[in-house]
C-alpha positions as CSV (number, residue, x, y, z in Angstrom):
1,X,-14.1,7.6,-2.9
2,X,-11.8,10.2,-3.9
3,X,-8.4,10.2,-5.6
4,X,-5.2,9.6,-3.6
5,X,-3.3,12.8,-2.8
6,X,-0.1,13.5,-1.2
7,X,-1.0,13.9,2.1
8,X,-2.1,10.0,1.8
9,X,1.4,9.2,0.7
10,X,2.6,10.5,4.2
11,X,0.1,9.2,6.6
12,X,1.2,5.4,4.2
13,X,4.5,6.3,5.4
14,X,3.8,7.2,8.9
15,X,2.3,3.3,9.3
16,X,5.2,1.9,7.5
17,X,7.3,3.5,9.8
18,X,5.1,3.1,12.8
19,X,5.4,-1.0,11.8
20,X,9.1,-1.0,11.2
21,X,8.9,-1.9,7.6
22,X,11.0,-0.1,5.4
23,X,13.4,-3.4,5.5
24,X,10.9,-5.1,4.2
25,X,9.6,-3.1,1.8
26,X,12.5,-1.9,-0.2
27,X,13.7,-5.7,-1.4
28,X,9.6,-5.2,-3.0
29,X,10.2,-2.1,-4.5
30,X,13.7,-3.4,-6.3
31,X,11.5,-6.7,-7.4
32,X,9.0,-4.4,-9.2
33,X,11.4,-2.6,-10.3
34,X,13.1,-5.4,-12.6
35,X,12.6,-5.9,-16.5
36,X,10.9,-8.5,-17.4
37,X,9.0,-9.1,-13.6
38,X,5.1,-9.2,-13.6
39,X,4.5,-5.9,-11.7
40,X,0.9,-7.2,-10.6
41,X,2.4,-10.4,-9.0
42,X,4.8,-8.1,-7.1
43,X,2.0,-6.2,-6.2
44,X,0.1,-9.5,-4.8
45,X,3.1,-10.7,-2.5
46,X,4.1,-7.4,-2.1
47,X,0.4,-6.5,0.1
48,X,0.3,-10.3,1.4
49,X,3.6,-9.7,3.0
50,X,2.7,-6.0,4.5
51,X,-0.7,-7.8,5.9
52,X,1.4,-10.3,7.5
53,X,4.2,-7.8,8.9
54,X,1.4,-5.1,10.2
55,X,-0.5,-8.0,11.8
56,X,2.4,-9.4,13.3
57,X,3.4,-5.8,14.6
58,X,0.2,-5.2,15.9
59,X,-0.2,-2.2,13.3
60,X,-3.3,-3.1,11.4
61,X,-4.9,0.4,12.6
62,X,-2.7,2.2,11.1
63,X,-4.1,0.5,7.8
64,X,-7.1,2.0,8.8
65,X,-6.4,5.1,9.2
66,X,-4.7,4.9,6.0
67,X,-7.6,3.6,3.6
68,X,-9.9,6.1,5.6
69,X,-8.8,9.3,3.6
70,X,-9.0,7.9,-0.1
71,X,-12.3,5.9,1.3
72,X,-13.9,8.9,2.6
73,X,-14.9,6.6,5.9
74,X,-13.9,6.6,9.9
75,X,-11.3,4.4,10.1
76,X,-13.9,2.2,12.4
77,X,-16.0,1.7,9.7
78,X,-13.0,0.0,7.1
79,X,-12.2,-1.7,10.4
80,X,-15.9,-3.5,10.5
81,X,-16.4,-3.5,6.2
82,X,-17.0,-6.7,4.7
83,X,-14.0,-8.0,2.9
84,X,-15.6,-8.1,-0.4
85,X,-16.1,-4.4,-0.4
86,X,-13.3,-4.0,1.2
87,X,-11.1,-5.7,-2.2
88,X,-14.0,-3.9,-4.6
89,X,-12.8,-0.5,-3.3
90,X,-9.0,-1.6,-2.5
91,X,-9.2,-2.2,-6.7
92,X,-11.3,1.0,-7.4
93,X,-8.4,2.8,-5.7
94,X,-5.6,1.0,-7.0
95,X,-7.1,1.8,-11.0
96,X,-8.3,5.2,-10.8
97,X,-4.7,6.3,-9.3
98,X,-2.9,4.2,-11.4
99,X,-0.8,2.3,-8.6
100,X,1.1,0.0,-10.6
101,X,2.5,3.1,-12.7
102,X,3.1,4.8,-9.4
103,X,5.1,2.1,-7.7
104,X,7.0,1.4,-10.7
105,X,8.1,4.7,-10.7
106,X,8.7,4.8,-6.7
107,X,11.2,2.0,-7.4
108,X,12.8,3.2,-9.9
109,X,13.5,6.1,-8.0
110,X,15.1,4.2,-5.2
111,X,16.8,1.8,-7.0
112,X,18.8,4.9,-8.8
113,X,19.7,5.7,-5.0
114,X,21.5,2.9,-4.6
């Protein structure tokens, strides 16, 4: 598995927009962005809610195709992985780039937007 890099950040942001979510994921963004809101619990509704909008839409590829960058894998094969690995190396990836810190900062910045 290697480190998330910006060219990850875009093909993310390619699915979200291929899925029609950035309604739905900015009312996420201003939640973790609140003092005193347990960033991890954000995090937890935050991906239950964009599993349940990319199924909905049809989308889950894009997922795929996401993952299979930082995974280092065909988008096939995270599309046939055991869900067990699959949360093992969603939870590498989310520590060794430090998610939490980087969507905290992500809605911070778009909260100042506003």
């Amino acid at each position: 598995m290697r480190k998330l890099q910006t060219q990850d950040v875009f093909n993310a942001l390619r699915a979200i927009s291929k899925a029609n979510l950035k309604e739905e994921i900015k009312p996420i963004l201003k939640q973790a962005s609140a003092e005193g809101v347990n960033v991890e619990d954000v995090g937890i509704e935050g991906i239950l809610g964009l599993i349940e909008i990319f199924s909905q839409n049809k989308s889950e590829h894009a997922i795929y195709d996401v993952l299979a960058g930082p995974f280092e894998m065909e988008a096939k094969q995270i599309e046939t992985m055991d869900i067990l690995t699959l949360a093992e190396n969603l939870e590498t990836l989310s520590k060794e780039n430090d998610l939490k810190r980087f969507f905290t900062l992500l809605a911070g910045l778009i909260t100042k937007k506003q």
